[in-house]
N, CA, C and O atoms as CSV, one atom per row, in Angstrom:
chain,resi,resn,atom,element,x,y,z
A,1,UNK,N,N,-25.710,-27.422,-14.133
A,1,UNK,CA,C,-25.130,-27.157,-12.829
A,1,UNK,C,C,-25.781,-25.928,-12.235
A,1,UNK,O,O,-25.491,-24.788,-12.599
A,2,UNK,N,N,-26.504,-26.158,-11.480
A,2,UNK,CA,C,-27.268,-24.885,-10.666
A,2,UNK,C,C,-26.400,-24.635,-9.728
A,2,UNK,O,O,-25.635,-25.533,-9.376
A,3,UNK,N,N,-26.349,-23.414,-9.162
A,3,UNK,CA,C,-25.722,-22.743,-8.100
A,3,UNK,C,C,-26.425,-21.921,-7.233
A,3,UNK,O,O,-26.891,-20.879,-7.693
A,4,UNK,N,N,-26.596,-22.208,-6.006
A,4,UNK,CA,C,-27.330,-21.150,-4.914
A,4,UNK,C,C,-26.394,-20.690,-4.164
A,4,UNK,O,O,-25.521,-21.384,-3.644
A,5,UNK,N,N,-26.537,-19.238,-4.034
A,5,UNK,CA,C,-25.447,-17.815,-3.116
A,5,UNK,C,C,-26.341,-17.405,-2.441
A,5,UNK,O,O,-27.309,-16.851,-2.960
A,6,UNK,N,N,-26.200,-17.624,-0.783
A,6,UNK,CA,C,-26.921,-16.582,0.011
A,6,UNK,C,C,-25.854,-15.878,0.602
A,6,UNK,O,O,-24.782,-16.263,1.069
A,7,UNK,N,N,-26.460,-14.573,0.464
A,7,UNK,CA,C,-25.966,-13.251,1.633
A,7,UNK,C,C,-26.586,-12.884,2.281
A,7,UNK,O,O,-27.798,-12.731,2.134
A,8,UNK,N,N,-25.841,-12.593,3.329
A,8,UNK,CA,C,-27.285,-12.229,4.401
A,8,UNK,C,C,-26.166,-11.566,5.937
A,8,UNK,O,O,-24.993,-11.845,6.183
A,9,UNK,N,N,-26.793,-10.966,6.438
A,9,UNK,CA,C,-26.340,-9.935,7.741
A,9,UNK,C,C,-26.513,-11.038,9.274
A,9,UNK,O,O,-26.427,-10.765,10.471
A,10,UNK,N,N,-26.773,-12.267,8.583
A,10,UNK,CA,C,-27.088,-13.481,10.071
A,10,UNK,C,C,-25.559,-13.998,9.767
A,10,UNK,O,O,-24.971,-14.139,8.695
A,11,UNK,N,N,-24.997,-14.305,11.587
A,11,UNK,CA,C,-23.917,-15.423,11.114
A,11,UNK,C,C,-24.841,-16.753,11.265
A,11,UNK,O,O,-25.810,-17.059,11.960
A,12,UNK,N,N,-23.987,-17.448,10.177
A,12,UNK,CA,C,-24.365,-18.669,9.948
A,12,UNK,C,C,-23.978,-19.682,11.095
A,12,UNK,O,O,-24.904,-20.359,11.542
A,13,UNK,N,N,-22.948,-19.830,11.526
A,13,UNK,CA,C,-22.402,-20.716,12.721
A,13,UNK,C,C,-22.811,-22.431,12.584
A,13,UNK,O,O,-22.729,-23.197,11.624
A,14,UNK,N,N,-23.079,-22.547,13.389
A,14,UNK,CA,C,-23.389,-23.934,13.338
A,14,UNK,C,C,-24.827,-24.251,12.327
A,14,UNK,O,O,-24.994,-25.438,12.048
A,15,UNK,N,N,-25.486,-23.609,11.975
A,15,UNK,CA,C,-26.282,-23.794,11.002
A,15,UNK,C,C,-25.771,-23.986,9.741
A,15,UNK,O,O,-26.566,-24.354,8.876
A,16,UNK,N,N,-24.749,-23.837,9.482
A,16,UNK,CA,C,-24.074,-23.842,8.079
A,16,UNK,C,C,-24.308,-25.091,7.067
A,16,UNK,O,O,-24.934,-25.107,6.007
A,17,UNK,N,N,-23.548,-26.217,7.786
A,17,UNK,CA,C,-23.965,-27.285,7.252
A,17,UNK,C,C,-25.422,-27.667,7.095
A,17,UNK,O,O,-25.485,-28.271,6.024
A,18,UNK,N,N,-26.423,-27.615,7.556
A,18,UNK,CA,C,-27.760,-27.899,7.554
A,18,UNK,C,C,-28.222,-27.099,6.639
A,18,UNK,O,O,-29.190,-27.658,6.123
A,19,UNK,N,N,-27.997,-25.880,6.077
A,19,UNK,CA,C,-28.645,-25.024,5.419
A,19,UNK,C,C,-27.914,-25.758,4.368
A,19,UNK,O,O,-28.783,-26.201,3.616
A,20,UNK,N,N,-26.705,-26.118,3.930
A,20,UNK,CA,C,-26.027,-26.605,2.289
A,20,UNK,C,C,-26.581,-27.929,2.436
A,20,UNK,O,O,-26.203,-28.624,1.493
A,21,UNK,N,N,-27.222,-28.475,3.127
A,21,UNK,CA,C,-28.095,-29.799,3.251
A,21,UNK,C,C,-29.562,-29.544,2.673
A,21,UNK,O,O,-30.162,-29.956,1.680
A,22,UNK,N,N,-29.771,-28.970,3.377
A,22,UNK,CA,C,-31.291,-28.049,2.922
A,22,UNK,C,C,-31.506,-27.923,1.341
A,22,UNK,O,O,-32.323,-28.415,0.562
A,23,UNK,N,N,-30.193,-26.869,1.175
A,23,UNK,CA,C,-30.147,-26.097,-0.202
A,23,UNK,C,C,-30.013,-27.549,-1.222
A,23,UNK,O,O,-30.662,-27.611,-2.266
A,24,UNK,N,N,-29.244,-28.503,-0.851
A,24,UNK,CA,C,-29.200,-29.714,-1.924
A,24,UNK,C,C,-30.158,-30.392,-1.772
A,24,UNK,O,O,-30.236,-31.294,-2.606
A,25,UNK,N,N,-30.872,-30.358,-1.122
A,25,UNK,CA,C,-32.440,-31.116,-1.236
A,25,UNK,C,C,-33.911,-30.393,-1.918
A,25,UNK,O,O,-34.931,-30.892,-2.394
A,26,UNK,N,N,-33.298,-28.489,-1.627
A,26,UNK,CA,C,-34.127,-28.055,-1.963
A,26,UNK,C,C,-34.291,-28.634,-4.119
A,26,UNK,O,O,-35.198,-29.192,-4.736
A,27,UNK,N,N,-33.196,-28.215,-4.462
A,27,UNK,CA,C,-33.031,-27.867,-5.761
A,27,UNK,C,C,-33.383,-28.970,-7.018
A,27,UNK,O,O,-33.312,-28.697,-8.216
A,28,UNK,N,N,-33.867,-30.563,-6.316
A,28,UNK,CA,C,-34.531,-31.026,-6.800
A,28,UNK,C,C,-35.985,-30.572,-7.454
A,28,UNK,O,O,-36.588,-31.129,-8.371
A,29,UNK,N,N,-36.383,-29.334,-6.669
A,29,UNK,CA,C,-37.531,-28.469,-6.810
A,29,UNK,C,C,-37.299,-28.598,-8.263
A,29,UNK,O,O,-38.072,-29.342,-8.867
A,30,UNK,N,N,-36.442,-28.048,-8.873
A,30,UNK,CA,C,-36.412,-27.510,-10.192
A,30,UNK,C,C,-35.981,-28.708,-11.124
A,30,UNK,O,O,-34.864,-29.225,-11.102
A,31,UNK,N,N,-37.138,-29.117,-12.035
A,31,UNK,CA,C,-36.825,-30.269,-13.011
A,31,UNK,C,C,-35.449,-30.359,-13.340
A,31,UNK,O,O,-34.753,-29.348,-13.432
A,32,UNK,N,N,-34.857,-31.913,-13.588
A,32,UNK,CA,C,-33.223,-32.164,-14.139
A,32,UNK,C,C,-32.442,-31.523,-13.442
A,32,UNK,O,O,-31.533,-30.990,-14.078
A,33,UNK,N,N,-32.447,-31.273,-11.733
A,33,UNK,CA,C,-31.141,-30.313,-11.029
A,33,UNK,C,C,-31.482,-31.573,-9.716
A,33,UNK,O,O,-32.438,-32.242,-9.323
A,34,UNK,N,N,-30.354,-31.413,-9.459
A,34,UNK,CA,C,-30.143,-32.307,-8.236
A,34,UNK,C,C,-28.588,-32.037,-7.871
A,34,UNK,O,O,-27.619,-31.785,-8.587
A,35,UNK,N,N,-28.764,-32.220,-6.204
A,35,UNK,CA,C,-27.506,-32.156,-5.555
A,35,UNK,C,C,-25.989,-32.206,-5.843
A,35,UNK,O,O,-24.967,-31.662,-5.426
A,36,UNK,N,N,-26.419,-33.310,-6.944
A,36,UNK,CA,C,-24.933,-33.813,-7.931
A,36,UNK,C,C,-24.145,-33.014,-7.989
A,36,UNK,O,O,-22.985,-33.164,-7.604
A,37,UNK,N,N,-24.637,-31.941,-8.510
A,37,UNK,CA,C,-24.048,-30.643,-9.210
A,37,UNK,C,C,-24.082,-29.227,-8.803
A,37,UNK,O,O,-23.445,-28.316,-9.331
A,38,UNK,N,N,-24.731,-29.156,-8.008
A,38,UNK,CA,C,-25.194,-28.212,-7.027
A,38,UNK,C,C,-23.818,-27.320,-6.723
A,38,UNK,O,O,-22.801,-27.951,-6.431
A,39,UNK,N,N,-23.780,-26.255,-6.770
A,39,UNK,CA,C,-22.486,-25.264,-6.275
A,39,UNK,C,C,-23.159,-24.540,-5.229
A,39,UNK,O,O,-24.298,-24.196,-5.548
A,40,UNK,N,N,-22.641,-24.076,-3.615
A,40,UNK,CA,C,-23.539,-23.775,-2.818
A,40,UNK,C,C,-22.008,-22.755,-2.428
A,40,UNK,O,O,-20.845,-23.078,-2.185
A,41,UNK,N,N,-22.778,-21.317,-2.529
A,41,UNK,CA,C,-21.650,-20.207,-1.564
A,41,UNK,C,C,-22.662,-19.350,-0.798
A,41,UNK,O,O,-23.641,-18.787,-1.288
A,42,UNK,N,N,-22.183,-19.340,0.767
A,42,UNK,CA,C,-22.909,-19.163,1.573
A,42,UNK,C,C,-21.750,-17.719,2.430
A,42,UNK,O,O,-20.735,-17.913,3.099
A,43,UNK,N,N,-22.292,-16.591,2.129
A,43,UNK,CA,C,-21.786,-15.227,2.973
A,43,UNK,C,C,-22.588,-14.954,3.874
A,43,UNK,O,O,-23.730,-14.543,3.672
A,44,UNK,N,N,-21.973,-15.195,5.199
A,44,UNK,CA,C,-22.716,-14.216,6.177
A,44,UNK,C,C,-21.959,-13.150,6.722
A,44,UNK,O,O,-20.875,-12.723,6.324
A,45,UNK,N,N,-22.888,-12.633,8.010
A,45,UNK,CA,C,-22.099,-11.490,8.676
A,45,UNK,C,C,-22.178,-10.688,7.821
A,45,UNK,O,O,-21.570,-9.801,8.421
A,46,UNK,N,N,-22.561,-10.011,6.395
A,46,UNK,CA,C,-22.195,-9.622,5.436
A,46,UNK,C,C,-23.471,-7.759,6.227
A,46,UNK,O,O,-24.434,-7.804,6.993
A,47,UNK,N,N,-22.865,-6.594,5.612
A,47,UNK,CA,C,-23.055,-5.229,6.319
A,47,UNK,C,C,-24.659,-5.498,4.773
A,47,UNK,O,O,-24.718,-5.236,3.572
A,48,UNK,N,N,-25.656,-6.145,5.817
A,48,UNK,CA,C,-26.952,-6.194,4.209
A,48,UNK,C,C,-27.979,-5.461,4.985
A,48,UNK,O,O,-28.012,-5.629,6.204
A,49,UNK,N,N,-28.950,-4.542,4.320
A,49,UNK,CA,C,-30.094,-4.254,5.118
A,49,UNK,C,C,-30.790,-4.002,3.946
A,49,UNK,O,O,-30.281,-3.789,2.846
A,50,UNK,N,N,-32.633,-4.050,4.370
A,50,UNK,CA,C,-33.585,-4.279,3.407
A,50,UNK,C,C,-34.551,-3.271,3.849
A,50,UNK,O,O,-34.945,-3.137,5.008
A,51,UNK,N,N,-34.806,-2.760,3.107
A,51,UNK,CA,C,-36.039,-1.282,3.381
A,51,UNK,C,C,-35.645,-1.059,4.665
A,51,UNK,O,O,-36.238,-1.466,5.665
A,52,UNK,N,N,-34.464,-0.295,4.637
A,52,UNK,CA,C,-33.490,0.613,5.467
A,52,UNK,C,C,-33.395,0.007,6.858
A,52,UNK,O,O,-33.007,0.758,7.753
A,53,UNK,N,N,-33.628,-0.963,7.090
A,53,UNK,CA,C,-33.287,-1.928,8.081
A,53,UNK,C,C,-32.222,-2.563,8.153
A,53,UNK,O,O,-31.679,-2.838,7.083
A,54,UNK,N,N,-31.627,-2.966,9.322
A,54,UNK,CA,C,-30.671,-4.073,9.512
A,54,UNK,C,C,-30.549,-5.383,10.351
A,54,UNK,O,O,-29.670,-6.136,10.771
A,55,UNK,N,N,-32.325,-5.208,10.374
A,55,UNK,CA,C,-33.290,-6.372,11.014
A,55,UNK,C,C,-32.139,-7.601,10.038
A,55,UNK,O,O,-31.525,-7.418,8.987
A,56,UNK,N,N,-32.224,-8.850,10.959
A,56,UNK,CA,C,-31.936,-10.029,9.894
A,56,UNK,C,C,-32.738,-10.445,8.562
A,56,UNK,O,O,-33.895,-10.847,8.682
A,57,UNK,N,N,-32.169,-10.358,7.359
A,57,UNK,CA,C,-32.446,-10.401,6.144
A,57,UNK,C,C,-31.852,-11.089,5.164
A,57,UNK,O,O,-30.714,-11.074,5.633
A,58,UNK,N,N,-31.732,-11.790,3.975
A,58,UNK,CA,C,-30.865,-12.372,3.262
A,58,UNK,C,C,-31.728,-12.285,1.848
A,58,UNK,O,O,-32.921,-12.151,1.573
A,59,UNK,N,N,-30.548,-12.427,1.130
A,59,UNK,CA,C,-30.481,-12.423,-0.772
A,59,UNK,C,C,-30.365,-13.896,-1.063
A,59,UNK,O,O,-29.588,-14.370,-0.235
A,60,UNK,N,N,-30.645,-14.480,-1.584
A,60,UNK,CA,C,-30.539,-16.251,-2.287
A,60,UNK,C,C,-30.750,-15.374,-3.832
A,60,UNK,O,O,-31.480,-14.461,-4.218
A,61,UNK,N,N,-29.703,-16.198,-4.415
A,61,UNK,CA,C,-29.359,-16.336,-5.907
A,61,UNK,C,C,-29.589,-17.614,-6.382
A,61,UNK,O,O,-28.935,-18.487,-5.811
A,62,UNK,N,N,-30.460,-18.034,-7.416
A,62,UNK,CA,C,-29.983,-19.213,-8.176
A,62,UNK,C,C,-29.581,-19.256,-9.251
A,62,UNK,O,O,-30.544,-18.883,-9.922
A,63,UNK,N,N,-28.829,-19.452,-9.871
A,63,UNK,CA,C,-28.212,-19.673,-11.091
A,63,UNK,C,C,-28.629,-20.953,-11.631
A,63,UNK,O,O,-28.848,-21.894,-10.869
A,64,UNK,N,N,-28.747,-21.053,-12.811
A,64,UNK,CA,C,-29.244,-22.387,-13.799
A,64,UNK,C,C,-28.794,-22.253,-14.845
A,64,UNK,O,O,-28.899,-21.157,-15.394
A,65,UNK,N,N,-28.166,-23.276,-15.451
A,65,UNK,CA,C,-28.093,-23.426,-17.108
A,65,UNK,C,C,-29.324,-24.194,-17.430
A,65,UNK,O,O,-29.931,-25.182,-17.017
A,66,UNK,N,N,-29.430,-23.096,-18.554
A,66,UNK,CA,C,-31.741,-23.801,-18.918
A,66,UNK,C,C,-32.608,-22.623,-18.282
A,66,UNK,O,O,-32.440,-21.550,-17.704
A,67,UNK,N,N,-33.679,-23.494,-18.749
A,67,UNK,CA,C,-34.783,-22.865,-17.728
A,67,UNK,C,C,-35.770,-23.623,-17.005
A,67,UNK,O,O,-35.897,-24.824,-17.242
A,68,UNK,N,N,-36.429,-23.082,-16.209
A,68,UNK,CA,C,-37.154,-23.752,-15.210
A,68,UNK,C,C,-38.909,-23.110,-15.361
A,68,UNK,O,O,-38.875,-21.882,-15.288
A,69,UNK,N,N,-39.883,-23.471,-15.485
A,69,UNK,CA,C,-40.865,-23.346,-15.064
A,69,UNK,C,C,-41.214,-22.282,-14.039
A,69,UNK,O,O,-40.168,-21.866,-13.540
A,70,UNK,N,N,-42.155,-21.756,-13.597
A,70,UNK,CA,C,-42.484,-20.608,-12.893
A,70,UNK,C,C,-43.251,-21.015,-12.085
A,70,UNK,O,O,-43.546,-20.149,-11.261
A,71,UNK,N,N,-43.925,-22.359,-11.873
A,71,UNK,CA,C,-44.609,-23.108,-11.008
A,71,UNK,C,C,-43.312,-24.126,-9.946
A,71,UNK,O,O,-43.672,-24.407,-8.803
A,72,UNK,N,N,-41.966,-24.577,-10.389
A,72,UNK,CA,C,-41.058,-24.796,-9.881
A,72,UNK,C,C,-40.259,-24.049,-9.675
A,72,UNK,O,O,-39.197,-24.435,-9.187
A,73,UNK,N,N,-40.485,-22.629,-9.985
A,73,UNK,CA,C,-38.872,-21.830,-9.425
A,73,UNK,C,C,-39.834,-21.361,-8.172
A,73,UNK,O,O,-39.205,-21.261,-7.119
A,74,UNK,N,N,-41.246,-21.054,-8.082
A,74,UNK,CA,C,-42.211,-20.588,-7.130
A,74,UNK,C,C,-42.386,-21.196,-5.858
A,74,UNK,O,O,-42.614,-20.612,-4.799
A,75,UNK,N,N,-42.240,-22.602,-6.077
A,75,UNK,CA,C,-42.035,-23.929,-5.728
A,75,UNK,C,C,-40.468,-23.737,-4.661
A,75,UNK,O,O,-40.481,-23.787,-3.431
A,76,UNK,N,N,-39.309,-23.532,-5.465
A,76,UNK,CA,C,-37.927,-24.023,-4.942
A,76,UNK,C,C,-37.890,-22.246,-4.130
A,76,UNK,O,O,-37.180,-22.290,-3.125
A,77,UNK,N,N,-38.481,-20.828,-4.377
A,77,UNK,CA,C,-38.274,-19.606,-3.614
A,77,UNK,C,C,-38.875,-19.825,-1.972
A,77,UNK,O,O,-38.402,-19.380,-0.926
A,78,UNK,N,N,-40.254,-20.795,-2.219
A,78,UNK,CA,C,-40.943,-21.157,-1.057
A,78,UNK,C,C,-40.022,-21.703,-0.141
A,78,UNK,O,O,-39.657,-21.123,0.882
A,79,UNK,N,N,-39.488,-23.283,-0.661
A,79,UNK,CA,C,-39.015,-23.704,-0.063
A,79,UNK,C,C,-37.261,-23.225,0.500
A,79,UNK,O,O,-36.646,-24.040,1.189
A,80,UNK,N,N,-36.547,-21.761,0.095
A,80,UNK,CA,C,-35.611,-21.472,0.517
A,80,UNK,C,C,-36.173,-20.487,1.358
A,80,UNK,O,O,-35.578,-20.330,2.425
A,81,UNK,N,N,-37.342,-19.658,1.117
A,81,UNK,CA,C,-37.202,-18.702,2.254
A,81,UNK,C,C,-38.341,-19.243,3.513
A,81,UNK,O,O,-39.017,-18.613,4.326
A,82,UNK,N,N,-38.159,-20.911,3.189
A,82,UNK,CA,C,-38.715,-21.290,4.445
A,82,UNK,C,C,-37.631,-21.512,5.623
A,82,UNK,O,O,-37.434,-21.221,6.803
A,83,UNK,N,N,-37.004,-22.275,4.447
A,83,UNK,CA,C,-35.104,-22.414,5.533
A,83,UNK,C,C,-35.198,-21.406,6.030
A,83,UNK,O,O,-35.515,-21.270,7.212
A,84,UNK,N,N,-34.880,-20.232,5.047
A,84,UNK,CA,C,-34.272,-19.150,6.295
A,84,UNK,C,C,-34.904,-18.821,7.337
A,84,UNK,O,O,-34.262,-18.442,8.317
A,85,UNK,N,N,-36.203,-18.882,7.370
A,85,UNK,CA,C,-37.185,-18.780,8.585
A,85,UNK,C,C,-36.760,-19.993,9.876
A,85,UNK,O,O,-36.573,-19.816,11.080
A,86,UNK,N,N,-36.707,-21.286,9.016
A,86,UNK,CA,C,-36.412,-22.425,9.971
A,86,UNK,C,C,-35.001,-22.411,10.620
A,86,UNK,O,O,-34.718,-22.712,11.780
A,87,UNK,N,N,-34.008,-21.910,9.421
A,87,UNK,CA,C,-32.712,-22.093,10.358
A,87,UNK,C,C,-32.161,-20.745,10.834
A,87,UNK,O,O,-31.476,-20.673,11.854
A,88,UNK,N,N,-32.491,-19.597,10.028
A,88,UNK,CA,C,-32.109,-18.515,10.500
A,88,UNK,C,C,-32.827,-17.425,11.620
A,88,UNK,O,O,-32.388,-16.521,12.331
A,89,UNK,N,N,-33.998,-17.943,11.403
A,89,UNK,CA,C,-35.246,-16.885,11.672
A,89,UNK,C,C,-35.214,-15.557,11.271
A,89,UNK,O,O,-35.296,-14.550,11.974
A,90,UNK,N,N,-35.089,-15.654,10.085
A,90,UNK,CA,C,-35.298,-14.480,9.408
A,90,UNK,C,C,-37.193,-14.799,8.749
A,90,UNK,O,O,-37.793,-15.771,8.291
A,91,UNK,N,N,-37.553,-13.306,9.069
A,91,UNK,CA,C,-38.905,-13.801,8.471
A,91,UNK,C,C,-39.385,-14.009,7.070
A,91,UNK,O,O,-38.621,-13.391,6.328
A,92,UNK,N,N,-40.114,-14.481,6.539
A,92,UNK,CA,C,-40.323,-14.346,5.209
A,92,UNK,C,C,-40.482,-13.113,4.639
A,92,UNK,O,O,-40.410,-13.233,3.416
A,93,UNK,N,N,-40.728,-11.600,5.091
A,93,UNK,CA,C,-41.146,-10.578,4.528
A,93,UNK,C,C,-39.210,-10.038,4.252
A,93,UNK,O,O,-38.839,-9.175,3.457
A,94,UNK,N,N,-38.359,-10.819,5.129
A,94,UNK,CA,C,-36.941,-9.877,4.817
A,94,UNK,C,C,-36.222,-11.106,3.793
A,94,UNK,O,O,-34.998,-11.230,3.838
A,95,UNK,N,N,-36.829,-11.772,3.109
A,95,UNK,CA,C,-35.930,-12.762,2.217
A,95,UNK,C,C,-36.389,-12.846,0.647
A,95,UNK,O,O,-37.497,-13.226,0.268
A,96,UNK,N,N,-35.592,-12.526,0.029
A,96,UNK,CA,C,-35.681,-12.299,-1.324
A,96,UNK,C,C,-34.996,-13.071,-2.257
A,96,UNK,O,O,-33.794,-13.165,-2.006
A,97,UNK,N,N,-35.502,-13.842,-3.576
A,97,UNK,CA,C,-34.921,-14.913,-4.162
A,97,UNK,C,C,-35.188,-14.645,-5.060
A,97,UNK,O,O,-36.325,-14.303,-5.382
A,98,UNK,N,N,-33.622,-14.752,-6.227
A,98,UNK,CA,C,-33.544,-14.005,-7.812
A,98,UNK,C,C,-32.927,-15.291,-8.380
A,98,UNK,O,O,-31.934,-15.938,-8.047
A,99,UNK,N,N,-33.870,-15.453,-9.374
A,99,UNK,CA,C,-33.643,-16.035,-10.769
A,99,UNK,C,C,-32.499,-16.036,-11.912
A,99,UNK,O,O,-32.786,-15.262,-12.825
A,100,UNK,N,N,-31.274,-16.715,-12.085
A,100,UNK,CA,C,-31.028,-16.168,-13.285
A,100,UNK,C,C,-30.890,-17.860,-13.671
A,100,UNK,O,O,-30.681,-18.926,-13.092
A,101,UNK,N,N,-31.186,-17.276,-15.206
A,101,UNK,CA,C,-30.926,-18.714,-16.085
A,101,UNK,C,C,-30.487,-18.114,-17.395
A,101,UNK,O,O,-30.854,-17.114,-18.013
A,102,UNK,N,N,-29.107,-19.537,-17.736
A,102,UNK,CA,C,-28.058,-19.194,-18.522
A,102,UNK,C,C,-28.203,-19.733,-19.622
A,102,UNK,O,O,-29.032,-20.619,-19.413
A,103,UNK,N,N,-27.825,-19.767,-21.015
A,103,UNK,CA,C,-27.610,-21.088,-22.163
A,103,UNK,C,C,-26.731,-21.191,-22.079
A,103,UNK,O,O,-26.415,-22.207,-22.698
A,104,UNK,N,N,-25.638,-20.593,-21.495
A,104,UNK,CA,C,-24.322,-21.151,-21.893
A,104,UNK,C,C,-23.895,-21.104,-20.137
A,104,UNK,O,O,-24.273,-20.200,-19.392
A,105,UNK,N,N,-23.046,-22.267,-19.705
A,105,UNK,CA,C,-22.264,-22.702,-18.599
A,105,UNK,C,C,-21.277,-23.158,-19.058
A,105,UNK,O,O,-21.430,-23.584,-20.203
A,106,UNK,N,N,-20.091,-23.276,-18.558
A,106,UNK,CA,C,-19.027,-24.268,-18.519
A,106,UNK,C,C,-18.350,-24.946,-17.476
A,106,UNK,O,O,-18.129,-24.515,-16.345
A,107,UNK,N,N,-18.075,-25.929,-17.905
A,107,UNK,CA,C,-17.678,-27.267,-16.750
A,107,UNK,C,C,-15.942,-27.712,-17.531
A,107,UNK,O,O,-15.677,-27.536,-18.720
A,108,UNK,N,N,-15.132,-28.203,-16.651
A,108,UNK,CA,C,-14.396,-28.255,-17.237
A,108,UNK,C,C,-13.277,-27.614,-18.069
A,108,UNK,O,O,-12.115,-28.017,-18.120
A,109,UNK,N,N,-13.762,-26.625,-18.674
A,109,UNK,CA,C,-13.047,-25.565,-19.315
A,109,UNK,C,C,-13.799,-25.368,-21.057
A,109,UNK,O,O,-13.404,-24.802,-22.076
A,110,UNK,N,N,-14.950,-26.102,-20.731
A,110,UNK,CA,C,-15.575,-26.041,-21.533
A,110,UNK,C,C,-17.399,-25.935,-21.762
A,110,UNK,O,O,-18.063,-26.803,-21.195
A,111,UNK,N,N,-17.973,-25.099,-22.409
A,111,UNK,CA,C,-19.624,-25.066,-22.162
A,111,UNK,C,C,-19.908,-26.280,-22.519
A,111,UNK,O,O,-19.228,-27.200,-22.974
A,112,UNK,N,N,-20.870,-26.175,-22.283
A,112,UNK,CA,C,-22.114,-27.620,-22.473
A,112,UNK,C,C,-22.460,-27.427,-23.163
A,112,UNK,O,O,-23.344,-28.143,-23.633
């Protein structure tokens, strides 16, 4: 179950839905992840600034149980901080995308 969190200082508004559309299409990027399972939390408006700016900017998190390749996580960073360019217009130099990968998740009330 992968999970993507963006924060970011843009309101989202009517872009909202299109970007958790986006984000579940993106995450096929990453071998064995698909939409299915996908957990998507999306903060905007949020007080964020990046090398002391408060130009529009955003954080994307992915979370993974496993790991992924470095040619597909390179792959799935491209393709999120293209969104934000496409739906937010934030530029690529203010969007930043962090990695974490887990062995242990739980679903249910129980790990995998």
């Amino acid at each position: 179950m992968p999970c993507i969190m963006l924060k970011t200082n843009v309101k989202l508004d009517e872009t909202r839905d299109a970007i958790r559309k986006d984000f579940g299409e993106a995450i096929s990027l990453l071998p064995g992840k698909s939409e299915r399972w996908l957990c998507t939390v999306l903060e905007d408006g949020l007080d964020v600034s990046l090398a002391g700016s408060t130009s529009p900017c955003a954080m994307i998190f992915v979370d993974q149980y496993g790991s992924a390749n470095r040619d597909a996580c390179n792959r799935l960073a491209g393709r999120l901080t293209d969104i934000m360019e496409e739906r937010l217009h934030i530029p690529p130099d203010r969007v930043y995308v962090a990695f974490h990968e887990t062995g242990m998740w739980a679903w249910q009330g129980e790990l995998f």
